[in-house]
N, CA, C and O atoms as CSV, one atom per row, in Angstrom:
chain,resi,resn,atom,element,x,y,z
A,1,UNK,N,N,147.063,105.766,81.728
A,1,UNK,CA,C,146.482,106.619,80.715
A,1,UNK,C,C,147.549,107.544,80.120
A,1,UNK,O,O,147.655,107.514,78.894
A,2,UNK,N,N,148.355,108.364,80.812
A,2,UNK,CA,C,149.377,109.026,80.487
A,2,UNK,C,C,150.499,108.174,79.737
A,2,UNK,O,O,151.101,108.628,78.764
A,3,UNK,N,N,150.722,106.969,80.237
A,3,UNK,CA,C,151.720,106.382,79.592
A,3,UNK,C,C,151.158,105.694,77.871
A,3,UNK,O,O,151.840,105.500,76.865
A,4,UNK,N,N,149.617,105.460,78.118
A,4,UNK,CA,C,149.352,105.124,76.487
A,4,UNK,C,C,149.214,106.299,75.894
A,4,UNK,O,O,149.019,106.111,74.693
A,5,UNK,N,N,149.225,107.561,76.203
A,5,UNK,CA,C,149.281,109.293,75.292
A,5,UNK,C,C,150.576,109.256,74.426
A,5,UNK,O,O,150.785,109.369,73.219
A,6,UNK,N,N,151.646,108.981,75.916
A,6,UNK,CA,C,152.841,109.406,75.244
A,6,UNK,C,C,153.509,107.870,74.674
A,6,UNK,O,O,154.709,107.612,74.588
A,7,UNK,N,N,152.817,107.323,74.462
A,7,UNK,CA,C,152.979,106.155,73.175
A,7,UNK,C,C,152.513,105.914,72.083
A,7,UNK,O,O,153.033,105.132,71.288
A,8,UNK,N,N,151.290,106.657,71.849
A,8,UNK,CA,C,150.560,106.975,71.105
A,8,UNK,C,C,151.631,108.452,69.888
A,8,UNK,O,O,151.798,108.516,68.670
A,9,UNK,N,N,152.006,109.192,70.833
A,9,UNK,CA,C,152.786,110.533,70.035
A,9,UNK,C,C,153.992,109.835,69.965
A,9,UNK,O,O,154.367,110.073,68.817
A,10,UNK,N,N,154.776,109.166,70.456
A,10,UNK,CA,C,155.550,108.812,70.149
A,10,UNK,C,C,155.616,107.835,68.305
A,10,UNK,O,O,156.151,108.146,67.241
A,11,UNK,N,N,154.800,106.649,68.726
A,11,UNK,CA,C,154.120,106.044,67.607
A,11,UNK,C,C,154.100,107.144,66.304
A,11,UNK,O,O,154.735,107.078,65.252
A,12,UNK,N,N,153.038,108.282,66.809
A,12,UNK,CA,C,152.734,109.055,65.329
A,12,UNK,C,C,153.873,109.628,65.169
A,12,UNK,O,O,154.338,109.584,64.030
A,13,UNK,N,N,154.723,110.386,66.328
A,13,UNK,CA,C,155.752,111.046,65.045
A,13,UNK,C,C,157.130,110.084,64.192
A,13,UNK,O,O,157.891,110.619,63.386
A,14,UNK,N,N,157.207,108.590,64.597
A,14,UNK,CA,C,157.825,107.710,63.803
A,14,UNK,C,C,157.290,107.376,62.815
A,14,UNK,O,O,158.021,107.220,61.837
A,15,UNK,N,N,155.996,107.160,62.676
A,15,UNK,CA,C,155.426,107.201,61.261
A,15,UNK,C,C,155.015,108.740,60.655
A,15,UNK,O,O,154.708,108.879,59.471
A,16,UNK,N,N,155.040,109.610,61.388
A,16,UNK,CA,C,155.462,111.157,60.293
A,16,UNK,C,C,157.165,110.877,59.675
A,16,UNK,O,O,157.586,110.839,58.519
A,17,UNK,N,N,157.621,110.769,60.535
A,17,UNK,CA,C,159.295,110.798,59.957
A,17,UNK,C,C,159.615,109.614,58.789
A,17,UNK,O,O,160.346,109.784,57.813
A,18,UNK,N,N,158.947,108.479,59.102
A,18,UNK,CA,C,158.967,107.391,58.042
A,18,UNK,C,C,158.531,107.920,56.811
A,18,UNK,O,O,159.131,107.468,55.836
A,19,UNK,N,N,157.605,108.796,56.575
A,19,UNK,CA,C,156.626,109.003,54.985
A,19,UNK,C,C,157.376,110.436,55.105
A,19,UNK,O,O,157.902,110.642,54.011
A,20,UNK,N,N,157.575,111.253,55.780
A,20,UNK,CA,C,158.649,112.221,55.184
A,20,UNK,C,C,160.011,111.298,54.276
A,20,UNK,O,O,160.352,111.150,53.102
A,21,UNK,N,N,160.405,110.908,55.428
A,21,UNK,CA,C,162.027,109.871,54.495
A,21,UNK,C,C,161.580,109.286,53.235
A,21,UNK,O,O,162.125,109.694,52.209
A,22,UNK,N,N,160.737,108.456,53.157
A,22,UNK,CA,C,159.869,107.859,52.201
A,22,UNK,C,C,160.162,109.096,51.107
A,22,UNK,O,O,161.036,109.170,50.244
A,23,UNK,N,N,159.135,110.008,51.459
A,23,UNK,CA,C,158.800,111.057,49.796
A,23,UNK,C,C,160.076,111.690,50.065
A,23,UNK,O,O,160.425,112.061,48.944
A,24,UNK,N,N,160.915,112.011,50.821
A,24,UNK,CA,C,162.286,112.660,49.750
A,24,UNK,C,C,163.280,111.509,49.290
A,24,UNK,O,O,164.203,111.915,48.583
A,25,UNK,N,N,163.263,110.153,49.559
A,25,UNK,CA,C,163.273,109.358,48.662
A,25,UNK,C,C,163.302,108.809,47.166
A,25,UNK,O,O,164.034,108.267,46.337
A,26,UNK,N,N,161.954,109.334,47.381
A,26,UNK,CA,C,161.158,109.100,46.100
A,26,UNK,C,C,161.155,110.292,45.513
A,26,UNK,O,O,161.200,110.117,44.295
A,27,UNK,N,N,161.119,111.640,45.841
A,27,UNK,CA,C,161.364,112.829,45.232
A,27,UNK,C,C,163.076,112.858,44.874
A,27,UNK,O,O,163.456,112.702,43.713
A,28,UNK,N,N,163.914,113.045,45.853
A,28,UNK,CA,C,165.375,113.271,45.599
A,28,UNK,C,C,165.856,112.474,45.225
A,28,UNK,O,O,166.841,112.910,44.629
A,29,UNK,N,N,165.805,111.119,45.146
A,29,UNK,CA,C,166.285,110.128,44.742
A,29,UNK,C,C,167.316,110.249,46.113
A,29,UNK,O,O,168.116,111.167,45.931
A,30,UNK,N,N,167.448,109.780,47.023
A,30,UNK,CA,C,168.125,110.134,48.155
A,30,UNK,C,C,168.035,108.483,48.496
A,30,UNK,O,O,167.096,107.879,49.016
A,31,UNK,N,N,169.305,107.969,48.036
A,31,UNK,CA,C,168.967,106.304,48.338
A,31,UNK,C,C,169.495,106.108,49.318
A,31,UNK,O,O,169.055,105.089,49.851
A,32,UNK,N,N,170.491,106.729,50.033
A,32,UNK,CA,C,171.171,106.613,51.355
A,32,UNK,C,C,170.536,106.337,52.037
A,32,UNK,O,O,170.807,105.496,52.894
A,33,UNK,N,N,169.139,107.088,51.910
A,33,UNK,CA,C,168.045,107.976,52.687
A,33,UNK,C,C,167.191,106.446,53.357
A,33,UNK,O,O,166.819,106.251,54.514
A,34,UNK,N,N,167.105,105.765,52.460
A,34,UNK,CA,C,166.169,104.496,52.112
A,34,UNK,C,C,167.084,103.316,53.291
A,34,UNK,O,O,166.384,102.525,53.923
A,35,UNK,N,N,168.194,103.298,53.438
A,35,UNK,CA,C,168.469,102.161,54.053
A,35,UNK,C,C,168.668,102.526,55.771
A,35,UNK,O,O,168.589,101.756,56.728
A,36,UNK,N,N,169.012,104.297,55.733
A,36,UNK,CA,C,168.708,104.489,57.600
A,36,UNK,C,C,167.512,104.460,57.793
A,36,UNK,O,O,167.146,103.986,58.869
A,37,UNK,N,N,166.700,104.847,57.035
A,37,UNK,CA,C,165.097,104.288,57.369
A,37,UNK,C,C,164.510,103.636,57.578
A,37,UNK,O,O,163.384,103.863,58.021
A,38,UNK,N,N,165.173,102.056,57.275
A,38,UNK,CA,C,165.082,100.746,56.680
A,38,UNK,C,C,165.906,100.471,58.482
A,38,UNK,O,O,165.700,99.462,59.157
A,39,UNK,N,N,166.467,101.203,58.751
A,39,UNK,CA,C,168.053,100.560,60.223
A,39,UNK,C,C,167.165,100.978,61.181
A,39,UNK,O,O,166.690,100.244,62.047
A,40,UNK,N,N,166.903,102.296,61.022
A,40,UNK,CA,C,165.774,102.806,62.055
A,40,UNK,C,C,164.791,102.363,62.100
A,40,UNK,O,O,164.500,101.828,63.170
A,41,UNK,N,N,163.710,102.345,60.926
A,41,UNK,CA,C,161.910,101.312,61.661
A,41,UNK,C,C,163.049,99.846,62.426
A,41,UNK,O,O,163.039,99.983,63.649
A,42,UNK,N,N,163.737,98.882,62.092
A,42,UNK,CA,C,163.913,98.186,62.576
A,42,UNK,C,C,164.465,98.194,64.080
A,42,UNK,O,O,163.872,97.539,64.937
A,43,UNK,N,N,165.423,98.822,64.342
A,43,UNK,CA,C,165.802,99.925,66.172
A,43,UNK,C,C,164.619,99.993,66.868
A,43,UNK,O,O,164.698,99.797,68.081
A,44,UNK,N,N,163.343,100.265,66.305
A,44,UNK,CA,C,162.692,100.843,67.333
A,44,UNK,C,C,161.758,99.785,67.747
A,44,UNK,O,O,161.375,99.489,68.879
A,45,UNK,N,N,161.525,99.373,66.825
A,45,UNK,CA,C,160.550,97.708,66.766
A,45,UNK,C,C,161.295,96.943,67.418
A,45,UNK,O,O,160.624,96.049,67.934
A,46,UNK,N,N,162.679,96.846,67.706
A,46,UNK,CA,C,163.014,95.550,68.272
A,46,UNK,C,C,162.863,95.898,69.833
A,46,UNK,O,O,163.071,95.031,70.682
């Protein structure tokens, strides 16, 4: 039970940090921004 909590918060704050990166992205035009985001979802998934 404890171990699906802290997979669960783990989970949500990678998708908070994804749609933050995302909208200053898309706000700043921050294209750098777009491909460690792109290096990272892939890191954590594998």
């Amino acid at each position: 039970m404890i171990a699906d909590s802290k997979h669960l918060i783990t989970d949500t704050y990678t998708s908070l940090g994804l749609i933050v990166g995302l909208i200053l992205v898309k706000i700043n035009n921050f294209l750098w921004l777009d491909g460690t985001i792109k290096n990272e979802k892939h890191s954590i998934s594998a």
